[in-house]
C-alpha positions in Angstrom: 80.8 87.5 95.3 81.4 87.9 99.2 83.7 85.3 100.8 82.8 84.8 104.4 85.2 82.1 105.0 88.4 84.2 104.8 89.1 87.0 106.0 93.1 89.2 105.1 94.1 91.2 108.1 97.5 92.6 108.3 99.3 93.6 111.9 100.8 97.2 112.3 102.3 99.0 114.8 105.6 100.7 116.3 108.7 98.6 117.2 108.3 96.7 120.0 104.3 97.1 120.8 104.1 93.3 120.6 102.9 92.7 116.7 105.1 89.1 116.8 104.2 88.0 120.1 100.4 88.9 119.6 101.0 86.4 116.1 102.4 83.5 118.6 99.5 83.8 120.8 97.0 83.9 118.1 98.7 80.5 116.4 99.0 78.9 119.6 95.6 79.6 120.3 93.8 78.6 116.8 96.0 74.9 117.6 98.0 75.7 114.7 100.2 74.1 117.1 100.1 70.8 118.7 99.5 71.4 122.7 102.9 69.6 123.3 104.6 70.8 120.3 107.9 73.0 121.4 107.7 76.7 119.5 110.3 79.4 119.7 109.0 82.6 120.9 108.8 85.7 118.1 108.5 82.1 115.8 107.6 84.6 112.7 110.9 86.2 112.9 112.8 83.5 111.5 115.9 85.4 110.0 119.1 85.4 112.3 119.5 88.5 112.4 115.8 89.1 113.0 116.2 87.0 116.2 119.7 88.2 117.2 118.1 92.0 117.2 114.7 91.1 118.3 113.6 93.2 115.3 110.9 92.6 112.4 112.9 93.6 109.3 110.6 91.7 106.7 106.7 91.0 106.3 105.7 87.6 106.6 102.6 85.8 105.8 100.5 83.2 108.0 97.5 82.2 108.4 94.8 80.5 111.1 91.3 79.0 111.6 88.9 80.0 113.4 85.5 78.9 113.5 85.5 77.9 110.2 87.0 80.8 108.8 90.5 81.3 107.2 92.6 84.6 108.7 95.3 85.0 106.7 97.5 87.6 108.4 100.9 89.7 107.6 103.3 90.5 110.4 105.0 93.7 109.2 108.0 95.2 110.7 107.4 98.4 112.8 111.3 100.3 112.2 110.4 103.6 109.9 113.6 101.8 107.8 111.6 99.2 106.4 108.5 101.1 105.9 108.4 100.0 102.6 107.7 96.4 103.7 104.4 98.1 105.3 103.2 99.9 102.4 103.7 97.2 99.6 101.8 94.5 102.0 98.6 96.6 102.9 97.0 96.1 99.2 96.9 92.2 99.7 94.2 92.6 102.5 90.9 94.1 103.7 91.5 95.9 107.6 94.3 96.0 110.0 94.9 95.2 113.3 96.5 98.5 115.1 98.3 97.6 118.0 99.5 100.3 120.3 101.5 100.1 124.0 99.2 100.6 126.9 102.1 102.9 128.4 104.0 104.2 125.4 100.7 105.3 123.1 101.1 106.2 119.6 104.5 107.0 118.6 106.7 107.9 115.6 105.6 104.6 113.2 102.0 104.4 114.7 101.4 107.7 112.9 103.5 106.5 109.5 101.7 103.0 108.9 98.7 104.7 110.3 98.7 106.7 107.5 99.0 104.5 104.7 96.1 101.9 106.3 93.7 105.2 106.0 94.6 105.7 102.6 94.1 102.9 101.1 90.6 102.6 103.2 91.3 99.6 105.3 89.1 98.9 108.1 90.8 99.4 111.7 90.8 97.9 114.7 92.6 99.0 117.5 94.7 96.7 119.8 95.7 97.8 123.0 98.4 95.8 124.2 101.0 95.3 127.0 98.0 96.4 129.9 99.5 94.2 132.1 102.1 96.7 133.0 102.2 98.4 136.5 102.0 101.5 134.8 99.7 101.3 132.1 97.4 103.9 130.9 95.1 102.0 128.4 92.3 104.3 128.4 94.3 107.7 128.3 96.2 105.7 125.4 92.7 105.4 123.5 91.9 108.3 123.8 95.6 109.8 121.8 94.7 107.1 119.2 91.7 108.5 118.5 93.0 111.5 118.2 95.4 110.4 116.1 93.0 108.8 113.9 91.2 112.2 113.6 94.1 114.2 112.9 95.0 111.6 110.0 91.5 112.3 108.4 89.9 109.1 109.4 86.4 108.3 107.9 83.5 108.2 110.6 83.4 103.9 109.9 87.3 104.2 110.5 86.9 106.2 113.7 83.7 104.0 115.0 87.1 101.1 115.2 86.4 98.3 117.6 89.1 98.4 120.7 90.2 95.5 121.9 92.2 95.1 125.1 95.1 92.7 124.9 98.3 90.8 126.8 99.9 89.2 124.1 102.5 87.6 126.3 99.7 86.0 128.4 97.7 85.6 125.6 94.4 86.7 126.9 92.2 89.4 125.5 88.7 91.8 126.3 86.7 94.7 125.8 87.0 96.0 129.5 91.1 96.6 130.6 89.8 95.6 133.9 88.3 92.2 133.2 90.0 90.5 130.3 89.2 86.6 129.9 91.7 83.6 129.9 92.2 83.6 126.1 92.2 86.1 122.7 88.4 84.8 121.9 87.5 88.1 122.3 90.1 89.3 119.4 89.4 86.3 117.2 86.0 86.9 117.0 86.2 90.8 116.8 88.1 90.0 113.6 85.7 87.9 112.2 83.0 90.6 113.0 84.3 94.0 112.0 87.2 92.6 109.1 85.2 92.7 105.6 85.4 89.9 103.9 86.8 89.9 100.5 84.6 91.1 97.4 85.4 90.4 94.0 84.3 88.7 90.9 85.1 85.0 91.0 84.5 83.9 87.5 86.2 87.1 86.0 89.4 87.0 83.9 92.1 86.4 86.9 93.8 89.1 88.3 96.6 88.8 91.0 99.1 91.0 92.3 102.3 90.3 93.3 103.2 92.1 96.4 106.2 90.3 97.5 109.0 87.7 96.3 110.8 85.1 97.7 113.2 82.7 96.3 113.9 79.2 96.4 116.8 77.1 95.1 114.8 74.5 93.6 111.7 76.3 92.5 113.2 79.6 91.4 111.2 83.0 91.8 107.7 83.0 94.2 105.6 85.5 94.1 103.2 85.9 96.9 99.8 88.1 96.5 96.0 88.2 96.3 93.7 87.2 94.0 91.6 90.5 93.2 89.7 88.7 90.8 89.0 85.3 88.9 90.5 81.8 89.7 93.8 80.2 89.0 95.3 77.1 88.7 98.2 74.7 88.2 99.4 74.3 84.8 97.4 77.7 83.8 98.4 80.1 81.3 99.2 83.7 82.4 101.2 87.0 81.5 102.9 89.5 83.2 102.0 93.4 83.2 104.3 95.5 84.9 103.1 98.6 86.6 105.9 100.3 85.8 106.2 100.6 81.9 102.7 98.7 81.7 104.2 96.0 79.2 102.8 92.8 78.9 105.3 89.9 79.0 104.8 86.2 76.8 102.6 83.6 78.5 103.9 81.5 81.2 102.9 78.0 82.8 101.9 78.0 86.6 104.2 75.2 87.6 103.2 75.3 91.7 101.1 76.7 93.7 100.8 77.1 97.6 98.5 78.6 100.7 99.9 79.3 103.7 98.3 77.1 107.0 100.4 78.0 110.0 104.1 78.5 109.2 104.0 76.5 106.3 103.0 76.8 102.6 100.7 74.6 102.0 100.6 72.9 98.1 97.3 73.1 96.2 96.1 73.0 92.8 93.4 76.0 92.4 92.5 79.2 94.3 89.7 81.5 93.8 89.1 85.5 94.6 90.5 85.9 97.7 93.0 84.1 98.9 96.6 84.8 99.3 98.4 82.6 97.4 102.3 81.8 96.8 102.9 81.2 93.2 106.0 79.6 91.1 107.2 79.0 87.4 107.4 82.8 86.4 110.6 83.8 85.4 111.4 87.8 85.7 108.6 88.2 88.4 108.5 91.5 89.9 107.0 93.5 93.1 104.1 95.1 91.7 103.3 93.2 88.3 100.0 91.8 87.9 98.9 88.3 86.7 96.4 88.2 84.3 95.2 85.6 81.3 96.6 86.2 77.9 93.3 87.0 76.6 92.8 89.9 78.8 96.3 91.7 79.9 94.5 94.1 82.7 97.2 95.8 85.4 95.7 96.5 89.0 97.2 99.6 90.6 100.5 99.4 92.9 101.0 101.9 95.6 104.1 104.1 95.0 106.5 103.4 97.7 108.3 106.0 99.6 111.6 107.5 97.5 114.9 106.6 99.5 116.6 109.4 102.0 119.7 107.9 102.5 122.6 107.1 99.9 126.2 105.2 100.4 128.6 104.4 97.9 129.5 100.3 98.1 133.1 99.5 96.8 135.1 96.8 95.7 137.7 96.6 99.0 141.1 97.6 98.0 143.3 97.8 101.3 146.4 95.8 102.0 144.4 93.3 103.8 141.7 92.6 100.8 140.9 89.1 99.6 142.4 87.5 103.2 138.9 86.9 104.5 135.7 86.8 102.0 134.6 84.4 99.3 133.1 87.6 97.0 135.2 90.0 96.6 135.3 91.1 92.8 132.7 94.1 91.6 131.0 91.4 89.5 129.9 89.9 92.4 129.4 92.9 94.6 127.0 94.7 91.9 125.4 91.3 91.1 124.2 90.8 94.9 123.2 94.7 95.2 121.2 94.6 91.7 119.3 91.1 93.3 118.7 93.1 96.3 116.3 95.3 94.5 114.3 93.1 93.5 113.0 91.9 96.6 113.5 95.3 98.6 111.1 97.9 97.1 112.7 100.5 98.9 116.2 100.4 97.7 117.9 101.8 94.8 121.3 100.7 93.1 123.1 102.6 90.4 126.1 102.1 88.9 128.9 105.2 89.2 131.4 106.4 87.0 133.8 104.1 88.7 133.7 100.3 87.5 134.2 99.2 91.4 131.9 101.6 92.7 128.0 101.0 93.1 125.3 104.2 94.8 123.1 102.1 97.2 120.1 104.2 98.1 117.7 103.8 101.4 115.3 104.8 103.9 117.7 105.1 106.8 121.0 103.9 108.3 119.2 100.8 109.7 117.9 99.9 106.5 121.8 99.8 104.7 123.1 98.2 107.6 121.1 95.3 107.6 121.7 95.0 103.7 125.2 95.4 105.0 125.5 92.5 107.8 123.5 90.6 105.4 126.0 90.7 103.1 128.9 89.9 105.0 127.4 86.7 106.1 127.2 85.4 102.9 130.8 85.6 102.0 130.9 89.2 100.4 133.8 91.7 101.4 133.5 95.4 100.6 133.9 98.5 101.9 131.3 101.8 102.5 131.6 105.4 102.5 129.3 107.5 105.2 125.7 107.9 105.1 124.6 111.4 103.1 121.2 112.1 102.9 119.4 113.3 99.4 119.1 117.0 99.0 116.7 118.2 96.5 114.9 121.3 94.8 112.0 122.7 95.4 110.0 124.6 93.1 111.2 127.5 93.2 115.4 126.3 93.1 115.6 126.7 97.0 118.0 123.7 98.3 115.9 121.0 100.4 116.9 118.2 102.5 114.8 115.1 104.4 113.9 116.0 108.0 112.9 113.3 110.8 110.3 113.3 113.1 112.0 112.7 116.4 110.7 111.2 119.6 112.6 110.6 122.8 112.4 109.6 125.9 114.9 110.5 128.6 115.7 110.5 132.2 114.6 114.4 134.2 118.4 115.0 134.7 119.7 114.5 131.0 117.5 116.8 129.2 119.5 120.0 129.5 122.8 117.6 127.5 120.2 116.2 125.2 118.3 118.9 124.4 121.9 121.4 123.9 123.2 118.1 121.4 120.1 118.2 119.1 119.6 122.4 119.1 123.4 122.0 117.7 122.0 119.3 114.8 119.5 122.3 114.0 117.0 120.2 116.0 113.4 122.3 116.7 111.4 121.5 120.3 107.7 120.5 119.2 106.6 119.0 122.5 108.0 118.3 125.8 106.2 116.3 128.9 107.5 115.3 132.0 106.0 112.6 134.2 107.6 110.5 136.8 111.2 111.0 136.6 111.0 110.6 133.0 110.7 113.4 130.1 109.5 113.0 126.7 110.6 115.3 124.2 109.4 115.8 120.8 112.1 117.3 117.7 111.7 118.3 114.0 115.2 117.6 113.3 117.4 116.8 109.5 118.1 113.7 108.9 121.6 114.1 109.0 121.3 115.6 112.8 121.0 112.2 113.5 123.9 110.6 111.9 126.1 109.2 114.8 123.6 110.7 117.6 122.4 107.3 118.8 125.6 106.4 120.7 126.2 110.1 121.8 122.5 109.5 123.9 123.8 106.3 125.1 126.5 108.1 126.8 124.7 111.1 127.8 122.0 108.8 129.4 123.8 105.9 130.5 122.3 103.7 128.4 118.6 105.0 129.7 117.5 107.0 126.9 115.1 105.9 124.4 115.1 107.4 120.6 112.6 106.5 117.3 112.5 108.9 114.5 110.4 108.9 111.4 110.5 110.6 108.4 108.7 113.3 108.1 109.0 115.2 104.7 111.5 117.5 102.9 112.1 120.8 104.4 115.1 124.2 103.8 118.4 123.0 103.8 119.4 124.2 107.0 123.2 124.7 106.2 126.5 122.6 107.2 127.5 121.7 110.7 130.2 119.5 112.2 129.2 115.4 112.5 132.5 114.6 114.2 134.5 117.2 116.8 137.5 114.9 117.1 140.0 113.3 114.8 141.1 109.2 114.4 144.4 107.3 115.6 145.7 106.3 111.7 148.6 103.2 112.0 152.0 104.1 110.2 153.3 101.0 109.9 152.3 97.2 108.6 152.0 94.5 111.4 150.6 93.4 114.2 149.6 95.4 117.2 151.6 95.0 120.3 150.4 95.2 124.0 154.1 97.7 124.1 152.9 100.3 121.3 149.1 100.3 122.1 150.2 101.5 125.9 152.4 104.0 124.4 149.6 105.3 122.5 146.4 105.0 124.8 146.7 108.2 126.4 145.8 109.9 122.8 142.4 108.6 122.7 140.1 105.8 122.9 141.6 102.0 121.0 139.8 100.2 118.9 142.0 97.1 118.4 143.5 94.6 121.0 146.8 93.5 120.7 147.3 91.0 118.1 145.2 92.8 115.4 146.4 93.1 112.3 147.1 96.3 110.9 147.9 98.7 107.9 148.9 102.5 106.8 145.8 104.1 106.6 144.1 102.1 109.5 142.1 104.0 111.8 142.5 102.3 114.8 141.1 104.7 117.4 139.3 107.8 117.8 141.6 110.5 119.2 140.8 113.2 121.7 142.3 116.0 119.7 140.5 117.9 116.4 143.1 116.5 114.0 144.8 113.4 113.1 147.2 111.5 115.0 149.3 108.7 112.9 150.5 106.5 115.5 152.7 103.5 115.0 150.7 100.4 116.7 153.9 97.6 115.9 156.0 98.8 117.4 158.1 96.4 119.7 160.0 96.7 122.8 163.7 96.3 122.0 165.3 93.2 122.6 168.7 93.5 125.0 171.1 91.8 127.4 171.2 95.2 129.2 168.9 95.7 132.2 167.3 98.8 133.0 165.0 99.8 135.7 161.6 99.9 134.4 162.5 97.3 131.4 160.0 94.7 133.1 157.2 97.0 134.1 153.6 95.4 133.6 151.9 96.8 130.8 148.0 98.2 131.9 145.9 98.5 128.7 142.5 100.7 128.6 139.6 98.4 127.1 139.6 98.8 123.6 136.3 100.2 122.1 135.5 97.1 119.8 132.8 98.9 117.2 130.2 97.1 115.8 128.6 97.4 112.2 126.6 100.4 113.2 128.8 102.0 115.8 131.4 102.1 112.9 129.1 103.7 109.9 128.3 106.4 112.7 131.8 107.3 113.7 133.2 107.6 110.1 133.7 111.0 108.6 134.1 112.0 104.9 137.6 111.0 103.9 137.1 107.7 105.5 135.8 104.2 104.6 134.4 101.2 106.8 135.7 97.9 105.6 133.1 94.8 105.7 134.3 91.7 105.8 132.9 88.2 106.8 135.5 88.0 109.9 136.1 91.9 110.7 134.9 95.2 110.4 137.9 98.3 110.1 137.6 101.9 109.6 140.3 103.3 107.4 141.0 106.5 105.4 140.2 106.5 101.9 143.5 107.7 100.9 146.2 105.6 102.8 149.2 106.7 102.2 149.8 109.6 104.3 151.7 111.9 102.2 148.7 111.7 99.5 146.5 112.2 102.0 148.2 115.5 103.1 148.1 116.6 99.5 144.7 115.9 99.1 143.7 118.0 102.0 145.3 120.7 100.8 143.5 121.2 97.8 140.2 120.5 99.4 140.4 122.5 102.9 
């Protein structure tokens, strides 16, 4: 059986080539929306911390009409991080939409979700967007994207891809870059044309794969997927297989299920080969488990999702200052939260250590912990994390390997003699380099831990105008150890409060990060000094109290502006005998050892 009335596209592409904003145009234009009805902009990233960044960080499902036919479509997040949204999404639909910059061209994630779409044998069609811009190139642009497709090994269908020109902030669309028409008809109907429609057998014994979860208070566990095969149904009897081990599970009752119209799921009673459909009343539902009748337990096959690069150690906070702030704070509730994680993040990992407050949190990048991270602290939980390390492994024949990125930049003329001397010190290799006016893109095979901590160091070297994305790019010789951090910290000797006094006594020894008033403990790191070692400084100290005068006693006190650190800034600077401390108020970097004599000892017998 064919369904022509449906269609499952899914929209890929680098961060910010305009994959939300093209899904706001195409709702606003199907009147998903009333004409008067007020809409946010980016309206599919609906997390705060998706809006507060500007970012995609998970795939979401919606879905239009358009003459008479259904397009249910993904938004996927375009940060290499949460590549693993990308990859578990792709099997619930039939083509892609490939949307590329008219100025930037492919870039780091174009390749990576690229890849997978080809693999799996999805239809293509390329997007050009953003050719509104003075300086856009959108047919030099085509013409590296189907390069790109050939170098990936596309089929000859994949690389005879319909291009369609787009502004999805204007929301108007065309064949011709020079003469685009008032409105995305052109892309609507390009879909309906070149997408396939779904194939499958509709009175078959169901299949269904669950390709994501979501959770509700009231309605427990959701799984969202597509129907591969069969129908299904309210109050229908179904089992689990689960692609890992391939057991089947006892028979459960569908209690509710949905289809997504616009931004909303939509409650229904059947739905047939096909469709994407939300489902509830499954209890231990996972990512990748397929749905099937009791009579005829049949598991479809799951993509294997990219292994982790990245690993932290999440602990049970333990400083003088614990317990003040958060509402979670025990390792019951710590490993509880991290162990849920998983099962709505494919890519993650948690194991337990050989510490009972301790937990191994594995990822696919510092972005992807961090969010897990800030996530976390919002809810109430307060912990504390070691430094990113990267996973080394062994190659066949014993040799020592570690992850590399692939590493693309773009910097102004005068900055790449700094940027390019930074990254040959982080064992970075040159693959390509083009200038073009004023502006120099540079290309680098680089470890993955070359770029722990560089982001900020290209802020400064740029002035804020350099622009970095890296992907990963596979496992290569470990190329060796080499410093992360030049400098040493400012580490408090005393309990109290910081004073306007001590802090301008200390200021000349590096850059602050506290203000006065901040309260502080042994241990604290509350500055980065501008010496190789570490200073302890005392940040309490108060001026004396007299009824002698002196000449200078009432001088005004001139502080530098503290370096307040944010979530990321702070998992950057830290080294290996130090700790960042997450809490839902405040985020500290102290030493893992505080007291200072133990610390001394401890460095002794590891040099």
């Amino acid at each position: 059986m064919i369904r022509e009335d449906i269609r499952n596209i899914a929209i890929i592409a680098h961060v910010d080539h305009g994959k939300t904003t093209l899904v706001d145009a195409m709702l606003r234009q199907s009147g998903t929306f009333r004409e008067n009805q007020t809409v946010a902009e980016r309206v599919m990233d609906s997390g705060d911390l998706e809006r507060e960044r500007g970012i995609t960080i998970l795939a979401k499902n919606t879905a239009i009409h358009w003459r008479n036919t259904k397009i249910n479509i993904i938004d996927t997040p375009g940060h290499a991080d949460f590549g693993g949204e990308v990859e578990r999404v792709l099997q619930m639909v039939s083509g892609v939409l490939l949307v590329v910059d008219a100025y930037e061209g492919p870039m780091p994630q174009t390749r990576f979700v690229l890849t997978k779409a080809l693999a799996l044998g999805l239809s293509v069609m390329i997007v050009i967007n953003k050719v509104d811009r003075p300086e856009a190139r959108p047919l030099e642009v085509l013409d590296e994207t189907l390069l790109l497709l050939m170098e990936l090994g596309a089929s000859d269908e994949q690389l005879d891809s319909p291009v369609i020109y787009v502004s999805a902030r204007d929301g108007v669309s065309g064949e011709d870059p020079a003469h685009l028409s008032g409105d995305l008809v052109p892309l609507l109907d390009s879909i309906l044309e070149h997408i396939p429609c779904p194939e499958g057998d509709e009175e078959g014994p169901l299949q269904m794969l669950i390709s994501t979860i979501d959770y509700n208070d009231y309605l427990g566990r959701i799984g969202i997927g597509r129907i591969v095969r069969g129908k299904i149904a309210v109050g229908d009897a179904v089992v689990m297989v689960n692609h890992h081990s391939g057991k089947t599970s006892s028979p459960s009752r569908v209690t509710a299920l949905y289809q997504f119209e616009g931004l909303n799921r939509v409650p229904c009673q059947d739905a047939m080969m096909g469709d994407v459909v939300a489902i509830s009343g499954i209890e231990n539902l996972e990512i990748g488990d397929t749905l099937c009748p009791p009579a005829n337990p049949e598991a479809l096959p799951f993509v294997k999702i990219s292994e982790p690069t990245v690993v932290m150690t999440f602990q049970v906070n333990d400083s003088p200052l614990a317990g003040q702030e958060g509402k979670y704070v025990t390792s019951r509730h710590l490993g509880a939260r991290l162990f849920r994680e998983t099962e709505t993040d494919v890519s993650l990992r948690v194991e337990n250590t050989d510490r009972t407050d301790a937990f191994k949190v594995y990822g696919r990048g510092e972005l992807h912990l961090s969010i897990l991270i800030e996530t976390m602290r919002r809810q109430g939980y307060e912990f504390a994390v070691s430094k990113p390390d990267v996973l080394l492994q062994r190659d066949e024949e014993g040799r020592l390997t570690e992850p590399y990125e692939y590493l693309h930049l773009d910097v102004p003329d005068e900055n790449v003699g700094s940027v390019m001397d930074k990254l040959s010190r982080r064992k970075g290799e040159l693959q390509q380099m083009v200038s073009k006016d004023g502006r120099t893109k540079l290309e680098f095979i680089i470890p993955a831990r070359g770029l722990f901590g560089y982001r900020s160091e290209l802020m400064t070297d740029t002035r804020g105008e350099g622009i970095m994305h890296s992907v990963f790019h596979g496992y290569g010789p470990y190329k060796g150890a080499f410093p992360r951090r030049s400098l040493g910290s400012l580490i408090a000797t005393q309990e109290g409060t910081a004073t306007p006094y001590a802090l301008f006594g200390v200021q000349d020894r590096g850059t602050m990060f506290i203000e006065p008033g901040t309260q502080c403990y042994p241990g604290m790191v509350v500055g980065a000094g501008n010496r190789s070692d570490d200073i302890e400084v005392n940040v309490c100290k108060r001026k004396q109290q007299t009824n002698m005068r002196a000449a200078g006693k009432d001088d005004n006190v001139i502080l530098n502006q503290p370096r307040i650190l944010t979530l990321e800034e702070a998992l950057e600077y830290i080294g290996d005998d130090e700790l960042v401390e997450v809490t839902p108020r405040s985020i500290r970097i102290r030493k893992r050892i505080l007291n200072s004599l133990e610390r001394m000892r401890a460095g002794r017998k590891n040099p």
